[in-house]
N, C-alpha and C positions, 0 to 999 in steps of 0.2 A: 214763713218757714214751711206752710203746707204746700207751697210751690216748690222749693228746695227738694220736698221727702218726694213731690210727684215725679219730679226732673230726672235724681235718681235710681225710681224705682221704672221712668220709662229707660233711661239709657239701658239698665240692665236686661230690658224684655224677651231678645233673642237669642242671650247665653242662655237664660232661664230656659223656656221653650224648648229648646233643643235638649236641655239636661231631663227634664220632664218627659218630655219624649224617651231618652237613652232607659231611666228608670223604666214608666212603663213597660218598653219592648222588654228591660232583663228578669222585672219580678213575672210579667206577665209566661215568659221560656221556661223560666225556673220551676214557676206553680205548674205549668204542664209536666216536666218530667217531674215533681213530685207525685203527683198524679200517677202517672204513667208508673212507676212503681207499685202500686197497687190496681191501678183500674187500666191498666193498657200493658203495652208491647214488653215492658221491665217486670210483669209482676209474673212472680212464680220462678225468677233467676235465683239462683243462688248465690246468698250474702244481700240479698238487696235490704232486705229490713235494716242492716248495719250500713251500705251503703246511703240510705234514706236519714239516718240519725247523723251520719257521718258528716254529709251536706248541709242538713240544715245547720247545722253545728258553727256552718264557716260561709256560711253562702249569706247569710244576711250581713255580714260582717263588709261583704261585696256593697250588699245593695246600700249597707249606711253609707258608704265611704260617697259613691253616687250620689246621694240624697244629698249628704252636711256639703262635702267636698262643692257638686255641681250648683245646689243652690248659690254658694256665694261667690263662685268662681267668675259669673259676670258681671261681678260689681267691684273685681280686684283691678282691673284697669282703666276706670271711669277718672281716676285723679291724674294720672299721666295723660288723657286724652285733653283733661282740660289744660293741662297746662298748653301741648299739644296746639290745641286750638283759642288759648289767650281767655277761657271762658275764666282763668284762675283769677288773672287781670280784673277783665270786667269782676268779678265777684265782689272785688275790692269795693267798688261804685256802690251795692244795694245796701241802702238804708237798713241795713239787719247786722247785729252783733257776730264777734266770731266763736260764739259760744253756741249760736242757733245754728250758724254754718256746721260747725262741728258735729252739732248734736243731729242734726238730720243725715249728717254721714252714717255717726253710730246707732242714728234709728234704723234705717235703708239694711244696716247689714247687721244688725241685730235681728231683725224682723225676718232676712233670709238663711241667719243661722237656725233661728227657732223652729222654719217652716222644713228645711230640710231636718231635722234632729226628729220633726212629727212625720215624717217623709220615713225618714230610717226605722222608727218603731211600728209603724205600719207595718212597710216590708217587713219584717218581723211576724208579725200577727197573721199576714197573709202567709207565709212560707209553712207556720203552725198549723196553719189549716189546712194548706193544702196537702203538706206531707203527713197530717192526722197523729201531729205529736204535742203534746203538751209546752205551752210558751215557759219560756225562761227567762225566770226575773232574773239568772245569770245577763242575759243576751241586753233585757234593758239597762240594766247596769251598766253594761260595756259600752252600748251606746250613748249613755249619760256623758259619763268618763270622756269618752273621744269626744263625743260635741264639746265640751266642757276646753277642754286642753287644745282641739284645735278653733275654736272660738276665738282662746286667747288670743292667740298667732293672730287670725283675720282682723284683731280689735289692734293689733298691735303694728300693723301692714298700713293701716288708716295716716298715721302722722310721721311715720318713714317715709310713707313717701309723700307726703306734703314736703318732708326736705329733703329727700333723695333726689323726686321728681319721674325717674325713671324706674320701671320696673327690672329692667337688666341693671342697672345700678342699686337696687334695692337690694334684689336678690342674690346681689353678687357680696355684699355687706352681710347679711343675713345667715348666707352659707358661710362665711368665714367664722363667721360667730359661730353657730350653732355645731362646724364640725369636731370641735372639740369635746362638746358637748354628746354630739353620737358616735363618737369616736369611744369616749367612755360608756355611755350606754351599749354600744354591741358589747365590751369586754366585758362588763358587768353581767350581761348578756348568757354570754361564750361563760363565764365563772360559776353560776348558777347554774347552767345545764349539765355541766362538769361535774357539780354536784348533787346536781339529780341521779346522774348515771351511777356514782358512785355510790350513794346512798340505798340507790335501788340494787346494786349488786349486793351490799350486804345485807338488806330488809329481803328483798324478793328475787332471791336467786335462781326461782322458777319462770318469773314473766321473761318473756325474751322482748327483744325490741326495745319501744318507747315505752312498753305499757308501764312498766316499771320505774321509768322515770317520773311520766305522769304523774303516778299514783303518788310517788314523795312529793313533788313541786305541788301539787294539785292546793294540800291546805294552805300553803305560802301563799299561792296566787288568789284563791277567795279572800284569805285574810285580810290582805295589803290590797285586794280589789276594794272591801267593804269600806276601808279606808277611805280609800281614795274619791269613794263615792261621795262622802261628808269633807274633803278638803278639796276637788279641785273645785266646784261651786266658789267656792270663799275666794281660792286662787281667782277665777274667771270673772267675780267681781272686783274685785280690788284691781284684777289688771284692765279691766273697762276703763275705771274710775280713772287709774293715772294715763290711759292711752288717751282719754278725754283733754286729762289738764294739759299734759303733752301737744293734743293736736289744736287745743285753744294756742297755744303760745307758737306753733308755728304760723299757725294762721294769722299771729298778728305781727310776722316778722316783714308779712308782705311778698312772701317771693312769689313771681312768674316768669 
């Protein structure tokens, strides 16, 4: 099995690499114009303190999506290369169960979700520092959350395509599924913001703009964030566990 998790973690080397790279070069841009707002060519503009909070507020949001996204994004077509090159085949031959084949799949890309989600709070911690603002355990929340939910998807990618095979056939399945799914999410979406505005013209009929929607939505979205911080964990385990049993039973259907 420790040959399976090496095989893995070498096919994925040069997606990895280059994502690590992309990261570096953005937090490393980013922390300089943080910077630069107080100690260089931005400090002393007017609005920048606002524009400074404004940034970090949305910019690490960037640099997660980098981190989770990039880490595992070279290890999402390692199952279509084998089939590809009959290594699916051969597999079938090695004296090892399909529950070690499996599980070295869900190690390999557990082990690159985890590394990227440490990736993403970092970026976070450096962005606090550079722009000289206090971290928010809002901001690790959020990146809990996102690892958490798109974790699932990547756990759930593993045994589709053991029987899909291809990646354009996977995600051609996948989008059919899910657009109904975000089809209701924007409208739910579009309902809520609707209601922010509204709420805010009769609560704060001085804020002009967004502020006043904010300002209503704001306790809705901590609340239901705090939430969500104590359920999608439980979500993101249980869907391991059946993307597991699932990818056991394709794996002994034999297809290559």
């Amino acid at each position: 099995m420790k040959g399976l998790i090496y095989r893995e973690f070498y096919l994925s080397r040069k997606p990895f690499i280059m994502m690590l790279l992309v990261y570096v070069i953005f937090v490393g841009m980013l922390s300089l114009v943080f910077i630069s707002t107080y100690a260089g060519n931005l400090a002393g503009t007017e609005g920048v303190e606002e524009m400074r909070s404004s940034m970090y507020s949305q910019m690490y949001i960037y640099a997660g999506l980098i981190a989770i996204v990039g880490t595992v994004y070279g290890h999402n077509d390692i199952i279509e290369k084998d089939y590809q090159s009959h290594w699916q085949l051969y597999s079938y031959t090695i004296p090892i169960s399909e529950k070690k084949v499996a599980a070295s799949k869900f190690i390999v890309r557990g082990t690159f979700l985890i590394l990227g989600m440490v990736l993403a709070f970092l970026a976070d911690i450096i962005f606090s520092a550079a722009a000289k603002l206090p971290m928010s355990m809002g901001h690790f929340k959020n990146i809990l959350i996102a690892g958490m939910l798109y974790g699932a998807v990547c756990f759930l990618d593993i045994p589709s395509m053991l029987r899909f095979r291809t990646q354009a056939k996977n995600a051609a399945i996948g989008l059919a599924i899910a657009a109904p799914l975000f089809a209701a999410l924007g409208y739910g979406t579009f309902k809520v913001i609707k209601f922010g505005y509204a709420e805010a013209k009769r609560l704060y009929p001085d804020l002009e703009g967004d502020a006043g929607m904010r300002k209503v939505l704001m306790p809705y979205i901590v609340k239901y964030r705090d939430m969500a911080v104590w359920i999608a964990p439980i979500v993101f385990v249980l869907t391991v566990l059946l993307m597991y049993i699932w990818a056991v039973k394709e794996l002994k259907r034999r297809r290559y």
